[in-house]
C-alpha positions as CSV (number, residue, x, y, z in Angstrom):
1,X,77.1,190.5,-36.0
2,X,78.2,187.8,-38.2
3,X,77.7,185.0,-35.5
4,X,74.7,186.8,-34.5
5,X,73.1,186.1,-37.8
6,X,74.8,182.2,-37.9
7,X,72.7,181.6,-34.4
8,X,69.7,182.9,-35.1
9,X,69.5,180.9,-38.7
10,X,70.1,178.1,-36.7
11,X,67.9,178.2,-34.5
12,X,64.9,179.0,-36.9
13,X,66.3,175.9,-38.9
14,X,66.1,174.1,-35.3
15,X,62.6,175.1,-34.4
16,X,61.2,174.2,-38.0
17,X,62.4,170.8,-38.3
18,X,60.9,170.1,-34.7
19,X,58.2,167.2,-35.2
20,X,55.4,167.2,-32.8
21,X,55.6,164.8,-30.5
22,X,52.8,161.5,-29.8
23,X,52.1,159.2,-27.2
24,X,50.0,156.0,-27.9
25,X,49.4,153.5,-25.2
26,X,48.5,150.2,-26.6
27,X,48.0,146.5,-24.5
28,X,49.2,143.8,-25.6
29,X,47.6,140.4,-24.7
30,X,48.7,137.2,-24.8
31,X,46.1,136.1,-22.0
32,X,44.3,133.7,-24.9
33,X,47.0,133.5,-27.0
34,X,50.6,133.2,-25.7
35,X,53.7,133.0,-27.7
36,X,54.8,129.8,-29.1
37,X,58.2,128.3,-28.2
38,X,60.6,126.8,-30.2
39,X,63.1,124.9,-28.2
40,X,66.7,125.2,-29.5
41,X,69.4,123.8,-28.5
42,X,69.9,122.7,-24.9
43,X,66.9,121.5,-23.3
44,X,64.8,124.6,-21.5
45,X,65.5,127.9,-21.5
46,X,68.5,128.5,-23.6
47,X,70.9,131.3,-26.4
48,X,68.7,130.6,-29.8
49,X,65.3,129.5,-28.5
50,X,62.6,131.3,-30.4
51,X,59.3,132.9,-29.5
52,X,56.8,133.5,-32.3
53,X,53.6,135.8,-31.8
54,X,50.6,137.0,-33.0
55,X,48.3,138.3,-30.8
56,X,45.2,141.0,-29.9
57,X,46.1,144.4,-29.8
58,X,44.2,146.6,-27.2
59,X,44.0,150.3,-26.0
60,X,42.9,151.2,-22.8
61,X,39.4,150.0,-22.2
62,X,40.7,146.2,-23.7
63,X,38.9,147.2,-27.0
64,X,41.5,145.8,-30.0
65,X,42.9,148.1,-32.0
66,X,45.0,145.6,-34.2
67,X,47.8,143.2,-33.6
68,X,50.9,142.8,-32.0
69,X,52.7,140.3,-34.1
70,X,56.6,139.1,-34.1
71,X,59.8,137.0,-33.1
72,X,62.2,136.8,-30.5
73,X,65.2,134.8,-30.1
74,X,67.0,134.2,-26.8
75,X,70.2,136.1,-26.4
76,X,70.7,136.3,-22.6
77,X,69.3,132.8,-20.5
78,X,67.0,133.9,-17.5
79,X,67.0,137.5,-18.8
80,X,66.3,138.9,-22.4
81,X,65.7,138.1,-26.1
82,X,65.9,140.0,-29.3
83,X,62.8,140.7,-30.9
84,X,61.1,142.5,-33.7
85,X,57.4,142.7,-34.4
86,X,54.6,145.2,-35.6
87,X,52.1,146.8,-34.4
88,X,49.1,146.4,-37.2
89,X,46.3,149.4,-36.8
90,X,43.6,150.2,-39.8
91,X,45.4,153.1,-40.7
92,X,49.1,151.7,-41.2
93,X,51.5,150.1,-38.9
94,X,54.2,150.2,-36.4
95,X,57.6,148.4,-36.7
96,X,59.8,147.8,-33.3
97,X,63.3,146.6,-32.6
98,X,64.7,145.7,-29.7
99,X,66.0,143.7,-26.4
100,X,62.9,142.1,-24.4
101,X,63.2,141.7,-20.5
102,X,61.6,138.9,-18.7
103,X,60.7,141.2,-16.4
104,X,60.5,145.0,-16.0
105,X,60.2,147.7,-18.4
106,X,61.8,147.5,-22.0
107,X,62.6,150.2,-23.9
108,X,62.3,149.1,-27.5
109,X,63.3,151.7,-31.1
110,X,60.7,152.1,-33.4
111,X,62.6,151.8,-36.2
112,X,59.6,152.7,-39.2
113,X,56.0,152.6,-40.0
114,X,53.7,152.3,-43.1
115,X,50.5,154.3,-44.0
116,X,49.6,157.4,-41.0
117,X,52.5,155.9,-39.4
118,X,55.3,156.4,-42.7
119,X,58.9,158.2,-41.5
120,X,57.4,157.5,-37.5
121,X,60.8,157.5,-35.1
122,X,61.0,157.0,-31.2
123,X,60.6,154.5,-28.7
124,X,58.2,152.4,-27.6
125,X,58.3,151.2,-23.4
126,X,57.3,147.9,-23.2
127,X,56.0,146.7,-19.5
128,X,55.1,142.9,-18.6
129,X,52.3,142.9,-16.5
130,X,52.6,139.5,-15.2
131,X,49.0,138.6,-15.7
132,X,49.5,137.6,-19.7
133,X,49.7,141.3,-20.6
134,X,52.2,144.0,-22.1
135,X,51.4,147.8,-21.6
136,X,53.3,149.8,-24.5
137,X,53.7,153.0,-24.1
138,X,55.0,154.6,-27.5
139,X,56.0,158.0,-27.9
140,X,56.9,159.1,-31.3
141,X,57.5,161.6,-34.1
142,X,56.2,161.9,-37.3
143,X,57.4,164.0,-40.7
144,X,55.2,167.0,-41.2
């Protein structure tokens, strides 16, 4: 009966500290205006080169929502960086940290938010689209 009881109160505890869960998909562009490089070290692509970004911000139908702005720094040649940026709407913002692949999909922590995004947690997928574009698919949480 005892562990009966124990189960069931955790469960209820379980089910009410459930968050509902989002999904935002958001474009990045970079078509007009691309990261800036910052050549470190060696010559061309190189550990410690830097990319600085701020850019347009887009949903679905290309209409901006904000901006996608941030820094990377090259921790695998050929392959990845490091990067951290936000995600700036009206209402509050996004902040993302995580490894960026030259190619493929990315899957990036949202590590906090400010305004209708305060105590957001999850991930964000970041795709390059190879035509100057990111799709970011973020799926979240948020405190009740």
């Amino acid at each position: 009966m005892k562990s009966t009881l124990m189960i069931t109160l955790l469960c209820i505890l379980v089910a009410c500290s459930q968050q509902p869960s989002h999904t935002l998909v958001t474009i990045a562009d970079a078509r007009d205006k691309p990261a800036q490089l910052v050549d470190n070290g060696d010559a061309g692509d190189s550990v410690g080169d830097i990319l600085t970004f701020d850019q347009p911000l887009l949903d679905q139908n290309m209409k901006q929502l904000g901006t996608n702005s941030g820094v990377c720094i090259r921790t695998r040649v050929g392959h990845s960086f490091q990067c951290q940026w936000t995600l700036t709407f009206d209402n509050g913002s996004i902040q993302v940290v995580g490894r960026e692949h030259d190619q493929g999909t990315s899957i990036i922590s949202i590590i906090g938010g400010t305004g209708a995004y305060a105590g957001i947690s999850g991930e964000m997928e970041s795709t390059n689209n190879n035509d100057g574009t990111f799709t970011q698919v973020l799926r979240y949480s948020l405190p009740r």
